[in-house]
C-alpha positions as CSV (number, residue, x, y, z in Angstrom):
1,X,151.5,48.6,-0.8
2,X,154.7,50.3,-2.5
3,X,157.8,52.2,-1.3
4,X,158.5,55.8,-2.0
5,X,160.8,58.3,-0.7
6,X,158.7,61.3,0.0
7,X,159.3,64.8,1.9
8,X,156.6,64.9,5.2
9,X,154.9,67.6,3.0
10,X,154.5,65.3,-0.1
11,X,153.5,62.7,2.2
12,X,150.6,64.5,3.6
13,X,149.4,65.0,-0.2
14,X,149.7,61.7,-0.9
15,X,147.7,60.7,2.6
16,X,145.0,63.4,1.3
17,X,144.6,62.4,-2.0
18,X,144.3,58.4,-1.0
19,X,141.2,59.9,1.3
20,X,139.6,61.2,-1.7
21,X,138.0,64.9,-0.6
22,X,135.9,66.9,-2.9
23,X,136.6,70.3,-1.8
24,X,140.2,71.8,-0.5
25,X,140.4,75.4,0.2
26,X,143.7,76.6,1.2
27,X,146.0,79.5,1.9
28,X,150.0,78.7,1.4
29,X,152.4,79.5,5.1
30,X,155.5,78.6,5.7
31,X,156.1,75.8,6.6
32,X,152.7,74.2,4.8
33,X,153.0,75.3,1.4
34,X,154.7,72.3,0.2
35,X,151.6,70.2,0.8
36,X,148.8,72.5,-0.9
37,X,151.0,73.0,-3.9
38,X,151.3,69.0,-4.3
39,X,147.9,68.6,-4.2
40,X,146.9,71.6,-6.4
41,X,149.2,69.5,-8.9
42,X,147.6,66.8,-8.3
43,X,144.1,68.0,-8.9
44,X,145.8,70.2,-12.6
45,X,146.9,66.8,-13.7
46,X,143.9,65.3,-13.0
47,X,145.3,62.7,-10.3
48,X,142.5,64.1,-7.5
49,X,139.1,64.8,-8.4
50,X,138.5,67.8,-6.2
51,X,137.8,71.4,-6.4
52,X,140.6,73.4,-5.4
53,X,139.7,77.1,-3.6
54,X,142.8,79.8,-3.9
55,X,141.5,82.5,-1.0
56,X,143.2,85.3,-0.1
57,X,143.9,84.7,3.8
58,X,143.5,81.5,6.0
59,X,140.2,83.0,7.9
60,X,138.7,82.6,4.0
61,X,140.2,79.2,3.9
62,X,138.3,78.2,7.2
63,X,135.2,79.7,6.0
64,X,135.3,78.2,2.2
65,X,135.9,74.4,4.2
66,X,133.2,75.1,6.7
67,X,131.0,75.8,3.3
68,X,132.2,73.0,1.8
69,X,131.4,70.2,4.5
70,X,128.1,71.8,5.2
71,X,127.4,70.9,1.7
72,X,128.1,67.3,2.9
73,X,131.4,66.6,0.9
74,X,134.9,65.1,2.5
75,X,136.6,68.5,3.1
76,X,140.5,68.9,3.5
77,X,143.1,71.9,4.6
78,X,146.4,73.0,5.9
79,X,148.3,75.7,7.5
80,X,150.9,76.8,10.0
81,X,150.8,79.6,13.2
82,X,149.5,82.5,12.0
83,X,147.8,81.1,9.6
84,X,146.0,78.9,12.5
85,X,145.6,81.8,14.4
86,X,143.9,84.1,12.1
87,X,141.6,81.0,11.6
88,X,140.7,80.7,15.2
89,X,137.3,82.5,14.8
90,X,136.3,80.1,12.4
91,X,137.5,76.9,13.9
92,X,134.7,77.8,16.8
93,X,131.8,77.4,14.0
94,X,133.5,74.7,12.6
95,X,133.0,72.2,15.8
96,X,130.0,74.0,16.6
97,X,128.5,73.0,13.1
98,X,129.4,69.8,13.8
99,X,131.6,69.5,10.4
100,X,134.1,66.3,9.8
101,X,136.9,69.1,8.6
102,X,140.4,67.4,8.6
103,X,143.4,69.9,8.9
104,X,146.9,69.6,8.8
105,X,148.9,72.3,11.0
106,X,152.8,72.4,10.5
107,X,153.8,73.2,13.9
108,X,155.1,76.7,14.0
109,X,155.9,79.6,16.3
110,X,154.0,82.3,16.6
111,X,155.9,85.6,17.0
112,X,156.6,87.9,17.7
113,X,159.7,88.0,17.2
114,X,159.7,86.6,13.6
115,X,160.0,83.2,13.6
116,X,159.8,80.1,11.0
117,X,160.8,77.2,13.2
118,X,159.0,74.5,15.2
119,X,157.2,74.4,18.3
120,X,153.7,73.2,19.3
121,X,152.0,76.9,20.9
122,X,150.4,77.2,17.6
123,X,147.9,74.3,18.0
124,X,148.2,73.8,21.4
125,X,146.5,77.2,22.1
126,X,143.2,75.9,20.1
127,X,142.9,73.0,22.5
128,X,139.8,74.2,24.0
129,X,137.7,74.3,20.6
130,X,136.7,71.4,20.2
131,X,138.5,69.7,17.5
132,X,140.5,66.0,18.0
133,X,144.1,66.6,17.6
134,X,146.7,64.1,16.9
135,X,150.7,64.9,16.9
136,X,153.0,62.7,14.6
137,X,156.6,61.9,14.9
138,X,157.1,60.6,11.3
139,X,155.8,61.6,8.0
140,X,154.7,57.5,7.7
141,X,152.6,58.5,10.7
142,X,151.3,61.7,9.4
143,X,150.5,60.2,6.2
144,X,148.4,57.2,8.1
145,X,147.1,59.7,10.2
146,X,145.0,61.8,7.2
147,X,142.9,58.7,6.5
148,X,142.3,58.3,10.4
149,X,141.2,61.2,11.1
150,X,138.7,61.1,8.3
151,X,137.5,57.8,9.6
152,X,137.0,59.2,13.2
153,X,135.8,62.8,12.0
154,X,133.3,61.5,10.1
155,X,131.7,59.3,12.5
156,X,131.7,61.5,15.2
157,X,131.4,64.8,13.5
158,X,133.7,66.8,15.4
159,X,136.9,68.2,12.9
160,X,140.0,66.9,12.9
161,X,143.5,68.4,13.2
162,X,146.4,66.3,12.5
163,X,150.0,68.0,13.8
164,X,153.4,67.8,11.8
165,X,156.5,69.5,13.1
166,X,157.4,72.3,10.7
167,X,160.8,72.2,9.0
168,X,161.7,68.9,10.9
169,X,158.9,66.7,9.4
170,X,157.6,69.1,6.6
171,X,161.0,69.4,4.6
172,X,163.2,66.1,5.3
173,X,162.9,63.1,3.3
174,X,161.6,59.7,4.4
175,X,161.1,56.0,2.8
176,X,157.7,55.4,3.2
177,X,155.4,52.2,2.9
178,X,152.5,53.6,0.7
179,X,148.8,51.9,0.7
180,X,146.9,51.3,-2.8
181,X,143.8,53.4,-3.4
182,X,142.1,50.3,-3.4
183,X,143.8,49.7,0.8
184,X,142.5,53.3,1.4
185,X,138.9,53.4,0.1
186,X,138.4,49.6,2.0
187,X,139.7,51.3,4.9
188,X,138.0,54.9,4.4
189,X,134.2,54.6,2.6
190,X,132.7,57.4,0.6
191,X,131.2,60.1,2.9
192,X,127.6,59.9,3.5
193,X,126.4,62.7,5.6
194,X,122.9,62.2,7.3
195,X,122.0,65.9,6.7
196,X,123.5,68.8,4.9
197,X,122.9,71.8,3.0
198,X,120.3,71.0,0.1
199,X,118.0,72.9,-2.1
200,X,115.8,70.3,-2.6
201,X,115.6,69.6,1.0
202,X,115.5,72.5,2.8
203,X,116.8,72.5,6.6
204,X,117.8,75.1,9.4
205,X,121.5,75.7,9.8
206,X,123.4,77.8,12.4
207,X,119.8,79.9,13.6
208,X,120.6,81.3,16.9
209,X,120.7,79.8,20.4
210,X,119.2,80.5,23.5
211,X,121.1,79.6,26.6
212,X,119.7,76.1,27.3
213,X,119.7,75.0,23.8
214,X,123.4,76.4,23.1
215,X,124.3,74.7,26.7
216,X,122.9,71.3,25.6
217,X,124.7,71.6,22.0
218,X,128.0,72.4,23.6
219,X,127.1,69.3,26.2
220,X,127.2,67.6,23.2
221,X,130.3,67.9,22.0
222,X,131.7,66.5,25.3
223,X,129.9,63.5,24.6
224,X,131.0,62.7,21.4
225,X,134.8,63.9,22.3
226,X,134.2,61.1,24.9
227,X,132.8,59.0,22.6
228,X,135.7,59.3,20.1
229,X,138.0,57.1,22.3
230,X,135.5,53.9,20.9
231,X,135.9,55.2,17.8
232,X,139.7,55.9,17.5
233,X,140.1,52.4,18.9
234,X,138.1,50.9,16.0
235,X,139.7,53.0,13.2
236,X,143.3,51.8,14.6
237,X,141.7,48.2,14.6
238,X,140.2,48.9,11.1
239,X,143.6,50.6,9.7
240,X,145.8,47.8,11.2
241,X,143.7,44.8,9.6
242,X,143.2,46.8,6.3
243,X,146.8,48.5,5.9
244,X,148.9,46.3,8.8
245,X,150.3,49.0,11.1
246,X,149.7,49.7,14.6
247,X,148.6,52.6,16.5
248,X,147.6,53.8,19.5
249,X,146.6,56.7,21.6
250,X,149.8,56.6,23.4
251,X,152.8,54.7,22.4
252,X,155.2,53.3,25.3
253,X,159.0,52.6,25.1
254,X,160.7,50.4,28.1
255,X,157.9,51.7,30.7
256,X,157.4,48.6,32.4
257,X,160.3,48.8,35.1
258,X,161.6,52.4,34.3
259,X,162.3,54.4,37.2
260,X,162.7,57.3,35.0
261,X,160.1,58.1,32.3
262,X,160.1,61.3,29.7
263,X,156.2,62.3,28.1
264,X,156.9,64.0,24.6
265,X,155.2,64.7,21.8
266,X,155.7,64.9,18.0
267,X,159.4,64.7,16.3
268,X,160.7,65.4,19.2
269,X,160.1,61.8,20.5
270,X,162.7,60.4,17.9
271,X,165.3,62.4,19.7
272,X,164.2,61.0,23.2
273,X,164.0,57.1,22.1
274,X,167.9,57.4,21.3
275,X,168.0,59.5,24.8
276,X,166.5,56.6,26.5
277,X,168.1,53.8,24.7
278,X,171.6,56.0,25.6
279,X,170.6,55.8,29.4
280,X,169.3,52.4,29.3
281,X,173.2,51.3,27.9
282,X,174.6,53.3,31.3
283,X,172.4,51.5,33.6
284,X,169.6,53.8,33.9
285,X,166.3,52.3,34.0
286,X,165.0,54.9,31.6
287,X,161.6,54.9,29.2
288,X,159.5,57.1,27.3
289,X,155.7,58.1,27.1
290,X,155.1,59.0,23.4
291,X,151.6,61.6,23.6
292,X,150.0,60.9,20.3
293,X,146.2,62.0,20.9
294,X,146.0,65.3,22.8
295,X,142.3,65.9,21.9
296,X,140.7,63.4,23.7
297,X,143.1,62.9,26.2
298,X,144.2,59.8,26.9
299,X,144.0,60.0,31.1
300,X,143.8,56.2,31.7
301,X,146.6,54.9,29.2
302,X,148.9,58.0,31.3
303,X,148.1,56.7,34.5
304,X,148.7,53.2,34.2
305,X,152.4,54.2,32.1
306,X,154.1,56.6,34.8
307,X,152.3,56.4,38.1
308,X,154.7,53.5,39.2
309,X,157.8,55.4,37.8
310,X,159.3,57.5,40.8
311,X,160.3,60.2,38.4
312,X,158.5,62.1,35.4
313,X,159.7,64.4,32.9
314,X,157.7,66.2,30.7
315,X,159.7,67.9,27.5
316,X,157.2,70.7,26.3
317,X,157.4,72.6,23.0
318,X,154.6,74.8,24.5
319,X,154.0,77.0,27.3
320,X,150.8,78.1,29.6
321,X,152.7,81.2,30.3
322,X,152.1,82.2,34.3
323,X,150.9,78.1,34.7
324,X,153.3,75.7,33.2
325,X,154.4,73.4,29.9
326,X,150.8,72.2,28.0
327,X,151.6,69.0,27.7
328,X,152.8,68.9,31.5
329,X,149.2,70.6,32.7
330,X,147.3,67.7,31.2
331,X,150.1,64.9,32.6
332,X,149.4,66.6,36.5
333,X,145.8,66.5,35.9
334,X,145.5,63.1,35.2
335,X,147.6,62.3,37.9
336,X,145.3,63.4,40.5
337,X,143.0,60.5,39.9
338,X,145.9,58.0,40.9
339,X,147.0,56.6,44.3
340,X,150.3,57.2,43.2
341,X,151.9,60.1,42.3
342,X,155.7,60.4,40.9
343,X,157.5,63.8,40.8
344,X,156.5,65.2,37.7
345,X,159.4,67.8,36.5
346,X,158.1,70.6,34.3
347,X,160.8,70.9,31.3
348,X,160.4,74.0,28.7
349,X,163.2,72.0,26.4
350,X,162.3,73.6,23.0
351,X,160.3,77.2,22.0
352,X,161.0,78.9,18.4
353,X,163.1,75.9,16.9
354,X,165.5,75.4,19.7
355,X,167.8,72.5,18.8
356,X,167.3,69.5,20.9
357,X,170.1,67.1,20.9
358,X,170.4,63.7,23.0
359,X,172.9,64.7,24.7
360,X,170.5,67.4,26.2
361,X,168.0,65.0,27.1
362,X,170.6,62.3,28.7
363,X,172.0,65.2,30.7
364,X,168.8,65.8,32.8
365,X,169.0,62.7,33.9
366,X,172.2,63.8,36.0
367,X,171.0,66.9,36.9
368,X,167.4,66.3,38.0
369,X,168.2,66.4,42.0
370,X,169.0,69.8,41.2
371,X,165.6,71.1,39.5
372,X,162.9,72.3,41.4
373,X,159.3,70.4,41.0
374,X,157.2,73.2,41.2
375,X,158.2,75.6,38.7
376,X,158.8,75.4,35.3
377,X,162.4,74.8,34.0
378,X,163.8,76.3,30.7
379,X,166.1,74.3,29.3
């Protein structure tokens, strides 16, 4: 283990090149481009022993990594918003394939208007496809993330999209404890697919589907989405024997007795923890629910954190426009499995790189008689 000081985007490099893939195929976006150009010079100066694929759009970078894993090699790439979005098409075959794909999304608006700043409707509106999806608050945790979600990709095959705020994680510098290659291949084997594309063994890929065949395959990837909570649980049990830091799917921050408890994900969580620590110095029995894992959600671990809280408050970068926050529409539908149900307040705090300060956040707390529980609130 050493130290470094590292930008979030240098840090995903480093995270990538410690897993070791064979094949990246990428596209550069703003705010992204800092991590493919670090590992492209990394592979020129012969640092990663990888192919590197320069396409001409992000739907060819897609397509060149679903090639590449069906081949049966450790596959890596990145983007941001429309980059994401003009991948959609092939993010369907992707999952459908069943390819261990790891991808890195810098969160980003999507316009229009123009926009280069942070929020989460870029990835949130892919959370239907299929792939696990993980949000990070620091670039340490982006960085530990990478060799994670090769771990759980690969032994579920389902792909693997690991979140980082854009601007706010990508481009701000951060002291970070760095594993040895040797920590990161105990922690992360060499790839072994049972079955992929070979010449000498020739197999069916991709033929078509008729209804109760394509049914059964898409049952399928329920299952193993539901099987990746096992999984996840033994590659944060692997990763914290190996490399000696914790994670979980959720991370909880003066729940037990808080009356008041704000759900969040990604960088924005930083902000809320000094929020909450603010609050708790006033007398307010305030906590936090950190969201890391959206795909699978963790249901159970939300339950047991807020349903004895009396109030909720979910801060969403993201909105289901004519529904509510994303983030909030997953908290209320785990909620309907429990005996108990808090007010759940539906906050739109941040679209398009809206500042968030803690003074913001405390201030809800004294205006939350005020808000109305069944709409959503832009604040």
């Amino acid at each position: 283990m050493s130290k470094d000081m590292l930008l979030g985007s240098e840090a995903i490099a480093l995270g990538v090149k410690l897993a070791k893939p064979k094949v990246i195929p990428a596209y550069p976006i703003t705010p992204q481009t800092h991590i493919i150009e670090t590992l492209s010079e990394m592979i020129e100066k012969g640092e990663l022993k990888a192919k590197f694929i320069r396409v001409e759009s992000e739907l060819s970078a897609a397509a060149a990594a679903m090639g590449a894993s069906s081949t049966g090699v450790r596959t890596f790439t990145a983007t941001s918003s429309h980059g994401l979005a003009l991948m959609h098409e092939v993010l369907h075959w992707i999952v459908g394939a069943r390819l261990p794909v790891v991808l890195v999304n810098a969160n980003r608006a999507i316009g229009s208007p123009w926009n280069i700043w942070t929020d989460q409707t870029d990835s949130m509106s892919q959370r239907d496809l299929g792939w696990l999806q993980v949000y990070c608050e620091t670039a340490q945790e982006a960085l530990d993330s990478i060799l994670q979600a090769f771990y759980v990709a690969e032994r579920v095959l389902l792909p693997f999209m690991v979140m980082i705020d854009g601007f706010i994680l990508s481009h701000t510098l951060e002291v970070l404890d760095i594993p040895t290659q040797e920590e990161a291949d105990r922690f992360l084997p060499e790839y072994k697919p049972a079955f992929f594309l070979d010449v000498n063994n020739p197999m069916s890929f991709g033929n078509a589907a008729k209804g109760d065949m394509f049914y059964e395959l898409r049952k399928d990837i329920e299952i193993s989405m539901e099987k990746s909570f096992d999984v996840i649980e033994e590659a944060h049990d692997r990763f914290k024997e190996v490399i000696g830091r914790e994670y979980d799917f959720v991370e909880r921050v003066m729940c037990d007795d808080a009356e008041i408890i704000f759900v969040t994900s990604g960088a924005l969580v930083g902000t809320t923890r000094v929020a909450v620590e603010t609050l708790r110095n006033r007398g307010i029995k305030a906590g936090l629910l950190k969201i890391r894992y959206f795909r699978p959600f963790p249901k159970e671990d939300v339950i047991k954190t807020i349903e004895n809280a009396k109030k909720v408050v979910v801060l969403n970068r993201s909105v289901s426009f004519g529904s509510s926050g994303t983030i909030t529409q997953e908290i209320k539908s785990a909620m309907y499995y429990s005996n108990q149900k808090p007010d759940i307040y539906d906050l739109i705090i941040s679209l398009g790189g809206k500042e968030v300060f803690v003074d913001d956040i405390v201030s809800i707390v004294s205006n939350i008689d005020t808000f109305n529980k069944k709409t959503i609130l832009w604040r």
